[in-house]
C-alpha positions as CSV (number, residue, x, y, z in Angstrom):
1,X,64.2,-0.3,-32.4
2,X,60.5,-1.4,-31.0
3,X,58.4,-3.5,-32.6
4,X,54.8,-3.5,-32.3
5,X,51.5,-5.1,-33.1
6,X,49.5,-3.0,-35.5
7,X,46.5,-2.8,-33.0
8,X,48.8,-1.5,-30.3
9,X,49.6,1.4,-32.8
10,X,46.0,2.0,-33.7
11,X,45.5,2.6,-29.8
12,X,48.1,3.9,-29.1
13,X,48.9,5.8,-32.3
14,X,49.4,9.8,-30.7
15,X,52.1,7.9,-27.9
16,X,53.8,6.5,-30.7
17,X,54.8,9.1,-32.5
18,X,55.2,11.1,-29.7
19,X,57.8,8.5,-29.1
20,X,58.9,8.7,-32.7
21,X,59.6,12.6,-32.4
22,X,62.0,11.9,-29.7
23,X,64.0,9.8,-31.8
24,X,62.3,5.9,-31.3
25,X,61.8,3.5,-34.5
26,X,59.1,1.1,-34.4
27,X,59.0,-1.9,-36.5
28,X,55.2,-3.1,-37.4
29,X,54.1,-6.4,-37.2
30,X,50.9,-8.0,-38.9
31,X,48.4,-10.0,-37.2
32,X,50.6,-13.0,-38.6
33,X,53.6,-11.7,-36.9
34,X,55.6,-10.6,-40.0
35,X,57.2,-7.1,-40.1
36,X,55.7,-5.1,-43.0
37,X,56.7,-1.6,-42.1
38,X,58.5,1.0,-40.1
39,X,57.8,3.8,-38.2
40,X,61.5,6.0,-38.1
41,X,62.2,9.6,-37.4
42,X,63.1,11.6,-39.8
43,X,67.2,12.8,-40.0
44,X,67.7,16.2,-40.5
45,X,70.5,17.1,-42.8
46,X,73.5,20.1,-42.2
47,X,74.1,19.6,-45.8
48,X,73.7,23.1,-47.9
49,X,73.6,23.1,-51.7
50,X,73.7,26.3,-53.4
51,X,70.7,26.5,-55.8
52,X,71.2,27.3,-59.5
53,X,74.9,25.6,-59.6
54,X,74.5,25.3,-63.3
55,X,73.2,29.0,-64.1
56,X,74.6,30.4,-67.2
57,X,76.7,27.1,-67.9
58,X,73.7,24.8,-69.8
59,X,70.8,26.0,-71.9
60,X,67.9,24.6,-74.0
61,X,66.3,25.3,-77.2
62,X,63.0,24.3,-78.3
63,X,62.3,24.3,-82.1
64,X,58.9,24.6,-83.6
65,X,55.9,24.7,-81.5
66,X,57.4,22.1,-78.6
67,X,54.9,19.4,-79.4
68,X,56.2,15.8,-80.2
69,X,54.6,12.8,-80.8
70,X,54.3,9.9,-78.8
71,X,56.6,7.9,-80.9
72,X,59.2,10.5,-80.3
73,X,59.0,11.0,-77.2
74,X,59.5,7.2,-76.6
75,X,61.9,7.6,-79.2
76,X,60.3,4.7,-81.5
């Protein structure tokens, strides 16, 4: 991981996450040299998840009208 100075980002800021795409993290430092943030590529996942797992297993049912008050929904 690099650090840098958030002025060198600001000037630099296309070269940096040009950088970033191939794979660098940056860590950003304020003017008073304390990290505050990150710069980090995102991970792409080989996970799959089927959608709709739970079809046909779980329902709902919605009596009246659907409205509740705001003391029931916070359940006061």
């Amino acid at each position: 991981m690099k650090t840098i100075a958030v002025a060198e980002v600001e000037a630099n800021f296309s070269e940096v996450l040009f950088q970033v795409k191939k794979g660098q993290k940056f860590k950003i430092f304020n003017n008073d040299d304390e990290p505050f943030a990150m710069i980090i590529p995102i991970e792409k996942s080989n996970i799959s998840r089927k959608i709709g797992i739970l079809d046909g297993q779980a329902s709902f049912r919605i009596n009246g009208d659907g409205k509740i008050s705001v003391e029931e929904f916070i359940g006061v």
